[in-house]
gemmi code that builds the backbone of each chain (N, CA, C; Angstrom):
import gemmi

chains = {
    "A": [
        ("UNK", (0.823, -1.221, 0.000), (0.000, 0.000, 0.000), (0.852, 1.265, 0.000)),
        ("UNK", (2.273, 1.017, -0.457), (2.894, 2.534, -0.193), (2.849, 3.301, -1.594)),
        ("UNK", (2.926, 4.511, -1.662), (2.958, 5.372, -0.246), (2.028, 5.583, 0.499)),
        ("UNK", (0.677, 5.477, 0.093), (0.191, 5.495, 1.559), (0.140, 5.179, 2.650)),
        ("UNK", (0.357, 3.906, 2.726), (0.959, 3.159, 4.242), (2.342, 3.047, 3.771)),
        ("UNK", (2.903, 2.772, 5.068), (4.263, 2.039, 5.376), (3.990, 1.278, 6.461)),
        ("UNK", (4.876, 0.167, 6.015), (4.866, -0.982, 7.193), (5.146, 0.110, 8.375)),
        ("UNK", (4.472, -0.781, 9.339), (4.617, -0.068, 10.964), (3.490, 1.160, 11.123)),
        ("UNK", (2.634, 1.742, 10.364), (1.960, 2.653, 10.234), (0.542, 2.127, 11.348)),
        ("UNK", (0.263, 2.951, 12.352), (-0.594, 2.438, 13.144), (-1.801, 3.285, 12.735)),
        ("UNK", (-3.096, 2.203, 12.574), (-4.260, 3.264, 11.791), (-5.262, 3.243, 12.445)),
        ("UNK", (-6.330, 4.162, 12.898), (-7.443, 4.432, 13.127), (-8.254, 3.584, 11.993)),
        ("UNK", (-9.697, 2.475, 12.631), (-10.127, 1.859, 11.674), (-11.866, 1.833, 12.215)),
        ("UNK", (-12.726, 2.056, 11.246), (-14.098, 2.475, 11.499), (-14.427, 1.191, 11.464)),
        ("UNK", (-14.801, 0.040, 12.468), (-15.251, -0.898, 12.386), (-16.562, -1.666, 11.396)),
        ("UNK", (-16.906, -2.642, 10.902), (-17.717, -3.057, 10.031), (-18.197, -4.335, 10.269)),
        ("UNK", (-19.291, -4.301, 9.516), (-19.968, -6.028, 10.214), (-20.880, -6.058, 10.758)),
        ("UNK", (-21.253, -7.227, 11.713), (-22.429, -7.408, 12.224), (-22.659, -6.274, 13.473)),
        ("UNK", (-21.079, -6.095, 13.594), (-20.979, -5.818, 14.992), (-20.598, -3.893, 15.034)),
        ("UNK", (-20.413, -3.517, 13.915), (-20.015, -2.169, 13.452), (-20.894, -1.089, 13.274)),
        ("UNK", (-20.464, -0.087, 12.338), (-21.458, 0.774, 12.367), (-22.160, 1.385, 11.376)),
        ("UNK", (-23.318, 1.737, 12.130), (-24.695, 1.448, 10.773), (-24.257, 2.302, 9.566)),
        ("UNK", (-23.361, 3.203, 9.486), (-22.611, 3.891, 8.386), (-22.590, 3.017, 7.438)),
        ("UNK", (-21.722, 2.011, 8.021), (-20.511, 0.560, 7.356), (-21.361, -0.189, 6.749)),
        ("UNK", (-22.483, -0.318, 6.649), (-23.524, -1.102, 6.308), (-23.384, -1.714, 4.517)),
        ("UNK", (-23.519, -0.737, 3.805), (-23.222, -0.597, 2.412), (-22.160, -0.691, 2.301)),
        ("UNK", (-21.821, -0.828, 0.810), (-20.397, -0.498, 0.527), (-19.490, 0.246, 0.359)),
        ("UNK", (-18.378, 0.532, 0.682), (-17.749, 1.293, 1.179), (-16.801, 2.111, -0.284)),
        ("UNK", (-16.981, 3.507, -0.318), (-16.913, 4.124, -1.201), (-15.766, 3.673, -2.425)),
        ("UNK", (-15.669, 4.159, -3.657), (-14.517, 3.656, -4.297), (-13.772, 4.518, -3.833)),
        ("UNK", (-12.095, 3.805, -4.263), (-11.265, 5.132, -3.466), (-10.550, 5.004, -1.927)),
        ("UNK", (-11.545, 4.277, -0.756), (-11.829, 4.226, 0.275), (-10.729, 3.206, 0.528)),
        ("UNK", (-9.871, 3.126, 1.969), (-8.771, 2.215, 2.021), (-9.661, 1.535, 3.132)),
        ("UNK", (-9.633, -0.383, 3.176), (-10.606, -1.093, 3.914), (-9.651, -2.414, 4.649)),
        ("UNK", (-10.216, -2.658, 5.696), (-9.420, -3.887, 6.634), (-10.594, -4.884, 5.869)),
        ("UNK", (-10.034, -5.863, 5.008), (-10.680, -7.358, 4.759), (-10.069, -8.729, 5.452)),
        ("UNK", (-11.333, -9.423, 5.873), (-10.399, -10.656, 6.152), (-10.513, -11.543, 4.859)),
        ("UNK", (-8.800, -11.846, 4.632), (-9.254, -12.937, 3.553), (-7.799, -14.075, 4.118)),
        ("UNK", (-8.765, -15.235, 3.759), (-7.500, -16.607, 3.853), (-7.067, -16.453, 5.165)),
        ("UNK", (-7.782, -16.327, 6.322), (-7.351, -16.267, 7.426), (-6.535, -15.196, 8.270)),
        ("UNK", (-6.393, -13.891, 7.381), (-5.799, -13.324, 7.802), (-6.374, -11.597, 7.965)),
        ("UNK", (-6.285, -10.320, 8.015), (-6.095, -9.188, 7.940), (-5.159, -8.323, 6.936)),
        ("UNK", (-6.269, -8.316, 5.186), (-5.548, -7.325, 4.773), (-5.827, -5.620, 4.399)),
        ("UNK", (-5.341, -4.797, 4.206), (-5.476, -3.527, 3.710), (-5.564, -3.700, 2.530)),
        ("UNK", (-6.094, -3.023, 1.749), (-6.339, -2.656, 0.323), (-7.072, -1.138, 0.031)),
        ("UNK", (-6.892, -0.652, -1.265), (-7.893, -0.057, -1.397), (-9.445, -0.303, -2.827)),
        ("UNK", (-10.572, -0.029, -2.285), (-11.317, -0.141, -3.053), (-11.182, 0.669, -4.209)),
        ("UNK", (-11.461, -0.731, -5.294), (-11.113, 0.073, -6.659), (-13.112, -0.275, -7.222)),
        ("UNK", (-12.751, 0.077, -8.393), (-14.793, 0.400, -9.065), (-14.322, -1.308, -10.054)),
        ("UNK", (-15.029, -2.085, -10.032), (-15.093, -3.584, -10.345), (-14.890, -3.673, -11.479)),
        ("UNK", (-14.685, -4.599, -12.102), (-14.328, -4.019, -13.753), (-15.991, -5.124, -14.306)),
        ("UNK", (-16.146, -4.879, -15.285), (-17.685, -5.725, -16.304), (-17.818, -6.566, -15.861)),
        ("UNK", (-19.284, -7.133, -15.142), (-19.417, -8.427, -14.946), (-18.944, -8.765, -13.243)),
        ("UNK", (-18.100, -7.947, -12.558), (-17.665, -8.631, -11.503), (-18.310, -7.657, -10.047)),
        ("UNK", (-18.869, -8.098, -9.307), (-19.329, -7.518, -7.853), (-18.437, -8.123, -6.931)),
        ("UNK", (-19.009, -7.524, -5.815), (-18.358, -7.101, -4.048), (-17.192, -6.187, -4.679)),
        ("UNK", (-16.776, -6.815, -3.754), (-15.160, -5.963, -3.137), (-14.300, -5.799, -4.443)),
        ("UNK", (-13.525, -5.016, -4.781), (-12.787, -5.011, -5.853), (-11.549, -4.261, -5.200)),
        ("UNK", (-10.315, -5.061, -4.630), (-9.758, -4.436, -3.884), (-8.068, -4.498, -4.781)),
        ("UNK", (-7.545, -3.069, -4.398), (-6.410, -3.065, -5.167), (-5.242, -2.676, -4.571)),
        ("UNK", (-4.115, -3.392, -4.049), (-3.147, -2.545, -3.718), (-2.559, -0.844, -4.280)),
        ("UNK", (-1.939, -0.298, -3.311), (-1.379, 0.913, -4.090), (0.341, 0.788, -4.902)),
        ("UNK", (0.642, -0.100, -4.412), (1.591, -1.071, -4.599), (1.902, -1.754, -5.982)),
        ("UNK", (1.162, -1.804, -6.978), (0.709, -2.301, -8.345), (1.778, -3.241, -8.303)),
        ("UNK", (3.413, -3.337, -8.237), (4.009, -4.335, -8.485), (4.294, -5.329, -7.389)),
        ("UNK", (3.512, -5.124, -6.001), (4.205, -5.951, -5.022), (2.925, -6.673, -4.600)),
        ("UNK", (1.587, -6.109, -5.274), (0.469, -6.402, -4.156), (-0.100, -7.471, -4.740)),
        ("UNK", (-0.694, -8.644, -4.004), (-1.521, -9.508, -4.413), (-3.093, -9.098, -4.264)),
        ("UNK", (-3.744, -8.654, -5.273), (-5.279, -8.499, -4.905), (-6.050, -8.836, -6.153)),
        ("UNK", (-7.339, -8.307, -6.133), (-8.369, -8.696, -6.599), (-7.790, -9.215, -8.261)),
        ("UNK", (-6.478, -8.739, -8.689), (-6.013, -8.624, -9.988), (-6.392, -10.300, -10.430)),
        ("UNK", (-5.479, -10.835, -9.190), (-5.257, -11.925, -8.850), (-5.975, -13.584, -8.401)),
        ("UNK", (-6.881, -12.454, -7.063), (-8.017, -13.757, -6.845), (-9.803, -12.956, -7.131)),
        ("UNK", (-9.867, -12.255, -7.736), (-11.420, -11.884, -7.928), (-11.696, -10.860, -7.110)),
        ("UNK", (-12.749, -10.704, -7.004), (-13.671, -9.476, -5.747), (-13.981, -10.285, -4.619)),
        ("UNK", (-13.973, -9.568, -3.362), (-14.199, -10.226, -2.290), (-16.017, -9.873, -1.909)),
        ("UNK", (-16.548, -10.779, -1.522), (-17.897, -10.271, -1.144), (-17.545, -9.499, 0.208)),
        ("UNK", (-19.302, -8.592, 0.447), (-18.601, -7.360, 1.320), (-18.796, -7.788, 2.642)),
        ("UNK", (-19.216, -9.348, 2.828), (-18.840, -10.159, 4.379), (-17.861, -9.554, 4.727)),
        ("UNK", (-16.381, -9.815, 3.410), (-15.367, -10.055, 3.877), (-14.975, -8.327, 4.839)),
        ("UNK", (-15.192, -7.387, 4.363), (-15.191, -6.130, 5.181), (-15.156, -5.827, 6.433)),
        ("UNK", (-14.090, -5.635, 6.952), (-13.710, -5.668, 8.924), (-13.642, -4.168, 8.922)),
        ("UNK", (-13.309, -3.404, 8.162), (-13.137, -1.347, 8.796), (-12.982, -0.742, 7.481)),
        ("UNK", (-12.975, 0.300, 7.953), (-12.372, 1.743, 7.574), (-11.568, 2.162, 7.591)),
        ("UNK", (-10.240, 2.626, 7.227), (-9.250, 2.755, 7.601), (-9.347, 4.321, 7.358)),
        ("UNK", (-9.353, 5.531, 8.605), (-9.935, 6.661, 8.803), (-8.635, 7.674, 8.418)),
        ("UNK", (-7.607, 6.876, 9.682), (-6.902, 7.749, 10.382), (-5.272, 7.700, 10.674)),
        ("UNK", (-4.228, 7.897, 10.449), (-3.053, 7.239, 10.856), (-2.966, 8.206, 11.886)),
        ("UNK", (-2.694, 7.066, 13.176), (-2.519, 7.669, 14.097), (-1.104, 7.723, 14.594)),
        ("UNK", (0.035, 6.857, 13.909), (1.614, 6.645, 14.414), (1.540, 5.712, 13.162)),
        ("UNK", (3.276, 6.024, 12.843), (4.125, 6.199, 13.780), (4.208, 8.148, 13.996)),
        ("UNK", (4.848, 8.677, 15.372), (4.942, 10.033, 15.620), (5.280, 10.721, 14.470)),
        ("UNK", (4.330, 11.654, 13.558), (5.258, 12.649, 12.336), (4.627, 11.639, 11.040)),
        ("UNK", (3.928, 10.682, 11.126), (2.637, 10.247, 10.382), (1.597, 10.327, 10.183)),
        ("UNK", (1.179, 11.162, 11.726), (0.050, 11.463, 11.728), (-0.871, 11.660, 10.715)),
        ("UNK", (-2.393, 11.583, 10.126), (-2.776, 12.072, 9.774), (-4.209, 11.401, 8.781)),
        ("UNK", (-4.719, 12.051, 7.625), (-5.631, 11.711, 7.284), (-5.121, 10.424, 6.530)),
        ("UNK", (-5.627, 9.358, 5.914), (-5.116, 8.607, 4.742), (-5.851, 8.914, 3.734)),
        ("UNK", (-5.408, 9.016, 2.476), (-6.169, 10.357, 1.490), (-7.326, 8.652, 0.946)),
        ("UNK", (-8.519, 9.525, 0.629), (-9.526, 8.555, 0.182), (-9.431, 7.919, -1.438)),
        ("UNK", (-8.755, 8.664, -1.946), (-8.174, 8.454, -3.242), (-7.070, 8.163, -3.274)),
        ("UNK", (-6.847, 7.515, -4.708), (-5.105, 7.081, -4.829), (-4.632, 8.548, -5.187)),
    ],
    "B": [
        ("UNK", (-5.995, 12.212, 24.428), (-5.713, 11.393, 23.254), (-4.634, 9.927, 23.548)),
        ("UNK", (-3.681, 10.303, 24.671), (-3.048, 9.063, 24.733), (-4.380, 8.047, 25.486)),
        ("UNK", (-4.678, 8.739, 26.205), (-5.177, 7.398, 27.022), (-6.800, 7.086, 25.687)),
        ("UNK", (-7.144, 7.949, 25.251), (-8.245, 6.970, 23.971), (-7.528, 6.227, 23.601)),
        ("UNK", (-6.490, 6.173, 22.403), (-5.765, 5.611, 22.061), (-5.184, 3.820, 22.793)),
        ("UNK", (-5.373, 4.095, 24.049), (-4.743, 3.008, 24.574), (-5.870, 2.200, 25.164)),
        ("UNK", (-7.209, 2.534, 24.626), (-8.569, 1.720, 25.051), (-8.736, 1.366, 23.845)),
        ("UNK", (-7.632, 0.725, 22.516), (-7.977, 0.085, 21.616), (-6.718, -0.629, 21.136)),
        ("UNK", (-7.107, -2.053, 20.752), (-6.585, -3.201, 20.879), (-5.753, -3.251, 19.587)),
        ("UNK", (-4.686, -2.920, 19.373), (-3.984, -2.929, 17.986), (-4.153, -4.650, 17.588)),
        ("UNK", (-4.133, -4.349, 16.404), (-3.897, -5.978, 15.462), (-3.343, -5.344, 14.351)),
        ("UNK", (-2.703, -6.614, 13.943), (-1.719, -6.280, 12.613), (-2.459, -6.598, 11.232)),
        ("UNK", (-2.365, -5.541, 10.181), (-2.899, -6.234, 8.872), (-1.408, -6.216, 7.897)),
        ("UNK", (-1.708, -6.838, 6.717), (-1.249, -6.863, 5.905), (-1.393, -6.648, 4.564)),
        ("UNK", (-0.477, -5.852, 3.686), (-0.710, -5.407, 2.084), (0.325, -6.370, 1.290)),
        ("UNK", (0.880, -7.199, 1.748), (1.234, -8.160, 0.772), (1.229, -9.640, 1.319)),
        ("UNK", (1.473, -10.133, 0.151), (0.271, -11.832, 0.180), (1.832, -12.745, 0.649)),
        ("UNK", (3.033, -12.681, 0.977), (3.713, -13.563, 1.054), (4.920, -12.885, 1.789)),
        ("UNK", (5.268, -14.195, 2.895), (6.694, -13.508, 3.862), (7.483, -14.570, 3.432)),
        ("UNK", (8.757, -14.022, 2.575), (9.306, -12.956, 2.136), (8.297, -12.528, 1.141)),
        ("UNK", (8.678, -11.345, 1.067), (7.666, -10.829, 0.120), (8.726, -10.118, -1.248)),
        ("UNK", (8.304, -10.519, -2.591), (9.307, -10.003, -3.979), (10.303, -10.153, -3.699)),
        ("UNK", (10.760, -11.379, -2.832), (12.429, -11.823, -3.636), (12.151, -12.838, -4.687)),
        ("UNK", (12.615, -12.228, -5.883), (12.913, -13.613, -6.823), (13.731, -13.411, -7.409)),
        ("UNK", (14.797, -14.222, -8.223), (15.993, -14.028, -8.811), (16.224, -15.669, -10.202)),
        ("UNK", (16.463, -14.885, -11.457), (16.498, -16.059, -12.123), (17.618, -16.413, -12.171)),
        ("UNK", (18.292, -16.130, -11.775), (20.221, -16.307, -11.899), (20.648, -18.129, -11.560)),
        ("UNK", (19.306, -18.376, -10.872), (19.242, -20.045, -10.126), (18.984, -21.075, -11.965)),
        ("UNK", (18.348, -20.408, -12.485), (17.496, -20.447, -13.886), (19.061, -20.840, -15.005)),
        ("UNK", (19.206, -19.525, -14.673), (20.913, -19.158, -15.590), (21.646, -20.458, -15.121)),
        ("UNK", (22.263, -20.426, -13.989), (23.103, -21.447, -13.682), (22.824, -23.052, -14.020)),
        ("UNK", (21.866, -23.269, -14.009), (21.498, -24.603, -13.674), (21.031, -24.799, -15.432)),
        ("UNK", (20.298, -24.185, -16.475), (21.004, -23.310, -17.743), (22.261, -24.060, -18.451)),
        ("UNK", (23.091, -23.422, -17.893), (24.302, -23.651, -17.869), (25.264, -24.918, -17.605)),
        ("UNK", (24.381, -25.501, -16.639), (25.028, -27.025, -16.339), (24.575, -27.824, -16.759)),
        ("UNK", (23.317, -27.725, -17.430), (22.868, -28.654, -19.110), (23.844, -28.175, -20.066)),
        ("UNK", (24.130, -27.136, -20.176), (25.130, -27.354, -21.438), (26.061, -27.906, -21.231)),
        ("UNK", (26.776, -27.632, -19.855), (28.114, -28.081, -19.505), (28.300, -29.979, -19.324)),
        ("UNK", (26.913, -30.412, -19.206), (26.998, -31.592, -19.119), (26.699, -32.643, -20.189)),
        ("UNK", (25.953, -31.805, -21.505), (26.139, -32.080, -22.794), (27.264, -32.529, -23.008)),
        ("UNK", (28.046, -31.414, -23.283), (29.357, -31.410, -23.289), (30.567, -32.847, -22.985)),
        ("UNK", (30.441, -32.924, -21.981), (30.797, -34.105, -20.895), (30.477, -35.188, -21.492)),
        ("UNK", (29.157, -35.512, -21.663), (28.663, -36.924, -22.235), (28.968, -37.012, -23.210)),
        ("UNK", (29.530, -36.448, -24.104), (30.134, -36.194, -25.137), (31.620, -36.749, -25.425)),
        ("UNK", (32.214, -36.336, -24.076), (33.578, -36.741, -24.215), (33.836, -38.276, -23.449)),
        ("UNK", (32.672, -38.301, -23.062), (32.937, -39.922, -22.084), (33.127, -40.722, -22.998)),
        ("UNK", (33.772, -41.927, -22.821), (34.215, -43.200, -24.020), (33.773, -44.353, -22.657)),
        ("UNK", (32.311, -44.562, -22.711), (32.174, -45.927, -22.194), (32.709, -47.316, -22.410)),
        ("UNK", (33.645, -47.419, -21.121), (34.551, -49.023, -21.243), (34.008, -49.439, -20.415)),
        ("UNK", (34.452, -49.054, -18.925), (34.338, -49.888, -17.631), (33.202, -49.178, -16.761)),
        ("UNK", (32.912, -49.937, -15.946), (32.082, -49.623, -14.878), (32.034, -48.564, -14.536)),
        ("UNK", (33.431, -47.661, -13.890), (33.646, -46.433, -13.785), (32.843, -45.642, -14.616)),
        ("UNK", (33.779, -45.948, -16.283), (33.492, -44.485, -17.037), (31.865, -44.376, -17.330)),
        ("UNK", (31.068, -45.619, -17.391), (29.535, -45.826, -17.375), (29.053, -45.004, -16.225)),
        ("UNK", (29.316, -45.499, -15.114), (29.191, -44.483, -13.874), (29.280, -43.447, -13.912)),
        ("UNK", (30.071, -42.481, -14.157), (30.295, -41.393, -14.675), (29.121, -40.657, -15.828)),
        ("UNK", (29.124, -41.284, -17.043), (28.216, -40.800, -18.613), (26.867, -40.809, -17.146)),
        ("UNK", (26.533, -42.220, -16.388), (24.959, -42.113, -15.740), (24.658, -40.556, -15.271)),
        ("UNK", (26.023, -40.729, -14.540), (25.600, -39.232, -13.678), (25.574, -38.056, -14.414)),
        ("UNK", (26.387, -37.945, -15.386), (26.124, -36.519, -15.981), (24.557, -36.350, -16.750)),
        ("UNK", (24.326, -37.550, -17.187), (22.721, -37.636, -17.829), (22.186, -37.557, -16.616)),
        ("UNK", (22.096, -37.835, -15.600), (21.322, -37.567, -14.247), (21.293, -35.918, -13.784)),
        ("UNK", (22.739, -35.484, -13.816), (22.598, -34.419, -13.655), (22.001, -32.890, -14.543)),
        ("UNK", (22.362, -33.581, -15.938), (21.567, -32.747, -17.048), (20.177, -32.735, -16.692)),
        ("UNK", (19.650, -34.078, -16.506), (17.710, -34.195, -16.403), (17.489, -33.288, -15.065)),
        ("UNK", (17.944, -33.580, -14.127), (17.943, -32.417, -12.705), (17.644, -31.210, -13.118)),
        ("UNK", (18.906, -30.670, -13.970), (19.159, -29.402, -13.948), (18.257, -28.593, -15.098)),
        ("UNK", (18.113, -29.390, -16.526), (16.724, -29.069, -16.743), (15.404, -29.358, -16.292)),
        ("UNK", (15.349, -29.806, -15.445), (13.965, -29.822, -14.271), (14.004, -28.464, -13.513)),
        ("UNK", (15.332, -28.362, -13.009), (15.305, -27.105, -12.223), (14.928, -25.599, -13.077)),
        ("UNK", (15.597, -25.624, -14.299), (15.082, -24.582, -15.081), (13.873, -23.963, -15.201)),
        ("UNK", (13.302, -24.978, -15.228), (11.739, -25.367, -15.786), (10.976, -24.606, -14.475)),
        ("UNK", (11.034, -25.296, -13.125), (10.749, -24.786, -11.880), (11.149, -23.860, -11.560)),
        ("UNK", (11.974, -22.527, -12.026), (12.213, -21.515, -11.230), (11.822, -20.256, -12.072)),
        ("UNK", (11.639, -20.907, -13.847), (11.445, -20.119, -14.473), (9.894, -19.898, -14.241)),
        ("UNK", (9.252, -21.339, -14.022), (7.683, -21.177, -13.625), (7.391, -20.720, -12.390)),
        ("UNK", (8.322, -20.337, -11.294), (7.920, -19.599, -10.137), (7.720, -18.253, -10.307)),
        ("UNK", (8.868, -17.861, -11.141), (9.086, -16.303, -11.454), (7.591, -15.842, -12.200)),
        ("UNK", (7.217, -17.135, -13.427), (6.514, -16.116, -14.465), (5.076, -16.563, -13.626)),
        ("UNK", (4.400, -17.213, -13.025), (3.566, -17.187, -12.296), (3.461, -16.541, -11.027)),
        ("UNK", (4.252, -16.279, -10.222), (4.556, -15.882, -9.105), (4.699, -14.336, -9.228)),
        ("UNK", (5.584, -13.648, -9.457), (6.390, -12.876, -9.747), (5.602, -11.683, -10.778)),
        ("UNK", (5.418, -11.688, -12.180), (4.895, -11.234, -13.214), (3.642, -11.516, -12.537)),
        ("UNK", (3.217, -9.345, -13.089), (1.327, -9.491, -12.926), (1.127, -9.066, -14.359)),
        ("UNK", (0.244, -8.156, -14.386), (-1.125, -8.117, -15.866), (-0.060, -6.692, -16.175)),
        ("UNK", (0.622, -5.960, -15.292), (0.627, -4.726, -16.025), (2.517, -5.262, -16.419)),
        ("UNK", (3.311, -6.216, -15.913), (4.464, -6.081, -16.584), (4.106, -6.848, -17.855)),
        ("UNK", (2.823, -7.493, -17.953), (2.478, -8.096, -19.386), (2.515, -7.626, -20.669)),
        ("UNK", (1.591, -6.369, -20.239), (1.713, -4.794, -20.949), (2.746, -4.234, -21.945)),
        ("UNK", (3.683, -4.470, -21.000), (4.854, -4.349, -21.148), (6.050, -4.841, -21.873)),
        ("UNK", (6.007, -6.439, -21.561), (6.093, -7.733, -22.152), (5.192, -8.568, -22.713)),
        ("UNK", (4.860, -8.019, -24.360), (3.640, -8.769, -24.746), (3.802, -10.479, -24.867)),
        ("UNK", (5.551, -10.583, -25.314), (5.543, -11.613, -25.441), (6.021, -12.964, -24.555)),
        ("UNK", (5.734, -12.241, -22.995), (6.214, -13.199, -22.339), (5.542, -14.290, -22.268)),
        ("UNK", (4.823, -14.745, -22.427), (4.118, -15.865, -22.280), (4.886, -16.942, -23.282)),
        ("UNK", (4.489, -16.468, -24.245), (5.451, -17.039, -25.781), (7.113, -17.559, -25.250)),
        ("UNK", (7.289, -16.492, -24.758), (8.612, -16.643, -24.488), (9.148, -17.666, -23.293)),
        ("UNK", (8.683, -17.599, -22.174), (7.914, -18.680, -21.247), (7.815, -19.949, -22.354)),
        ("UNK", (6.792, -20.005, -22.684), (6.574, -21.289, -23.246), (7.518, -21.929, -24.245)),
        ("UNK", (8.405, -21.390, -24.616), (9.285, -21.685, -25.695), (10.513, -22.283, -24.796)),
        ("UNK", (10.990, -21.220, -23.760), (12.025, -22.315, -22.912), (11.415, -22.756, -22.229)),
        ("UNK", (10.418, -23.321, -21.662), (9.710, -24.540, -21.184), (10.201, -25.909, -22.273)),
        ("UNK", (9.890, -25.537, -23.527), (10.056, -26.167, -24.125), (11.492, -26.678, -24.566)),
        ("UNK", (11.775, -26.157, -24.626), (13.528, -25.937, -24.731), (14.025, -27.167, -23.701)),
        ("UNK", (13.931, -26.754, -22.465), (13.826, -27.092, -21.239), (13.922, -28.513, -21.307)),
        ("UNK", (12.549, -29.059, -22.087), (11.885, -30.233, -22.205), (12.915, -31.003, -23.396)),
        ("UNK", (13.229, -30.535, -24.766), (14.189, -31.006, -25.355), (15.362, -31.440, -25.007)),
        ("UNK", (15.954, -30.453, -24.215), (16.989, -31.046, -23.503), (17.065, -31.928, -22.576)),
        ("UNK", (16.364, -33.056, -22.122), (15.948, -33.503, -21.073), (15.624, -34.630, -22.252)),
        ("UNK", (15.631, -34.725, -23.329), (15.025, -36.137, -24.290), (16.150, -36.358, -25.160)),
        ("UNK", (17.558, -35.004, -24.989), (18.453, -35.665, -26.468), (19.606, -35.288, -25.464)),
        ("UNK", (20.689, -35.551, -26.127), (21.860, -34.977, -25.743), (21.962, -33.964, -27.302)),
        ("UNK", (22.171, -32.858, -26.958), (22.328, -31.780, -27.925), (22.696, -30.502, -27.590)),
        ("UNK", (24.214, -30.562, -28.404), (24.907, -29.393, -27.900), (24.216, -27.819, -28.359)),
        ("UNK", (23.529, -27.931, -29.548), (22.649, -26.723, -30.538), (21.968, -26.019, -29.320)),
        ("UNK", (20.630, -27.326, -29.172), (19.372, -27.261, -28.004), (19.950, -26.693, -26.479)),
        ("UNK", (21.341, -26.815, -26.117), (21.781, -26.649, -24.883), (22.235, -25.186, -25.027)),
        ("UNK", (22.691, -24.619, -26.287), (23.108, -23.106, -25.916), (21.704, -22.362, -26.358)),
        ("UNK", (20.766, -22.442, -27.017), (19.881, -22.568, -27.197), (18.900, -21.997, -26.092)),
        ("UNK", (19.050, -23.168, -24.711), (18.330, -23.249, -23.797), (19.230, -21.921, -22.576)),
        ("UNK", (20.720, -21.580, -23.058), (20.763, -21.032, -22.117), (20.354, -19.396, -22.705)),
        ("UNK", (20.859, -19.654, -23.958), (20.568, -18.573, -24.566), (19.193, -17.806, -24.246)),
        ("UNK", (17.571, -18.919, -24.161), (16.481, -18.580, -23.814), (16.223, -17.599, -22.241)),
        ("UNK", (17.176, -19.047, -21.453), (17.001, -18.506, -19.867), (17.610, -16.727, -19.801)),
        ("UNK", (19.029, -16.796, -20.576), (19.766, -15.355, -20.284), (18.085, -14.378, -20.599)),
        ("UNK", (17.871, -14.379, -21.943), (16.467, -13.442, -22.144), (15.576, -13.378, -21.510)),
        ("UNK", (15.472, -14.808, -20.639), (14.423, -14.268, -19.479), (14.582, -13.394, -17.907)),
        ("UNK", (15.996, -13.839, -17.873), (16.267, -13.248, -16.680), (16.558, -11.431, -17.327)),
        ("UNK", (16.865, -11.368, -18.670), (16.827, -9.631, -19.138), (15.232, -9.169, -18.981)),
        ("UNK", (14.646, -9.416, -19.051), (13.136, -9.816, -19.164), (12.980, -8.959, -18.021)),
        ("UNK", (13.258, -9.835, -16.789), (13.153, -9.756, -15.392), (13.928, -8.621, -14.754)),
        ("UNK", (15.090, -8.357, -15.045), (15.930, -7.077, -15.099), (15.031, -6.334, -15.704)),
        ("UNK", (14.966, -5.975, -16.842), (13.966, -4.997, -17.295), (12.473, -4.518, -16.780)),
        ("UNK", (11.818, -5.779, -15.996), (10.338, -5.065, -15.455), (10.676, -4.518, -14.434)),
        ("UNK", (12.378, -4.997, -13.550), (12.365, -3.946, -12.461), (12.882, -2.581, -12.691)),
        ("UNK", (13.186, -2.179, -14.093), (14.177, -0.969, -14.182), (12.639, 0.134, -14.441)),
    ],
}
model = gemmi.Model(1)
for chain_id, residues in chains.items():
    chain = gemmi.Chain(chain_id)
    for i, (resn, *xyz) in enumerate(residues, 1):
        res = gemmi.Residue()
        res.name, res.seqid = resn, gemmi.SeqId(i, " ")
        for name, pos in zip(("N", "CA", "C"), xyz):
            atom = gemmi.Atom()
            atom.name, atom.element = name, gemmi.Element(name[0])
            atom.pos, atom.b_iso = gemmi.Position(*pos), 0.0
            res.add_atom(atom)
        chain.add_residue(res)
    model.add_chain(chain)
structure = gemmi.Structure()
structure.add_model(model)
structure.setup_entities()
């Protein structure tokens, strides 16, 4: 995800799900950087607009040559959706918004 | 703000799919390349008499079939692994090219042939320029 993230980047994240908030409900804007669980794990991405034919999640690294995403395994349905990613809160002198666009 | 901050439970995510993440190197490709030709070569000069020198011709044909096996496997890690849609772009003809020392690969592994062996390294060198080139 760099430059927008860097490893170690600690982020403010708008929770999603059953358990989240009624905002989070829909899908989450294009543009928008999102916590998915996929394959057991916690990744970042950002939402890209789906290309013909394909729904949910259409998630894209910012990364184009390092990132494994949707290029790769498809769109994620929007189960898979754990947050928002709002806010970088650290590391100190990172502070700040994470821009909603690439 | 510190103490909000510290009424929430950090967890770690991740933006790439594999630890290590983008090391690959075909130079393993090149070498091993290289020791099919070099072992062409060899079987070439063996004069089967005795047990020994038979012993010997086995292993270098053992070691040729290895080493074009290994080709085959590192070149298919890279171009599956490694290569996405936009260095494709880029490289229209990698696939072609891929498939041709695959093939290559595979010839050498059915003849002894000195042509097919520079041939095959000749292929690998272009792929690893290939690979140099999507990172420049």
């Amino acid at each position: 995800m760099e430059p927008a993230l860097l490893a170690g980047d600690r982020l403010l994240v708008l929770p999603a799900g059953p358990a989240g908030l009624p905002g989070l409900r829909g899908s989450p804007p294009i543009g928008s950087v999102v916590i998915v669980a996929r394959e057991g794990r916690l990744d970042v991405k950002r939402v890209a607009p789906p290309p013909p034919g394909a729904s949910g999640l259409w998630l894209l690294g910012d990364n184009a040559e390092l990132s494994r995403d949707s290029r790769h395994d498809g769109a994620l349905p929007l189960s898979a959706l754990r947050g928002r990613v709002i806010y970088r809160i650290g590391p100190r002198g990172r502070r700040g918004r994470v821009p909603a666009a690439r | 703000m510190k103490n909000l901050f510290s009424e929430f439970t950090p967890v770690t995510v991740h933006a790439h799919c594999d630890v290590p993440c983008g090391i690959y190197d075909p130079s393993g490709a090149v070498i091993a390349a290289k020791t099919v030709a070099r072992m062409v070569e060899l079987i070439g000069q063996i004069e089967v008499t005795d047990s020994a020198t038979r012993n010997k011709f086995v292993r270098c044909v053992a070691v040729k079939e290895e080493h074009a096996e290994k080709v085959k496997h590192e070149v298919q890690i890279i171009w599956s692994d490694y290569f996405k849609p936009e260095h494709l772009a880029k490289f229209p003809d990698l696939h072609d090219q891929v498939w041709k020392l695959l093939k290559l690969a595979s010839k050498n592994k059915q003849n002894v042939d000195a042509a097919a062996a520079a041939e095959l390294v000749a292929a690998t060198e272009a792929f690893a320029a290939t690979f140099a080139a999507s990172k420049a």
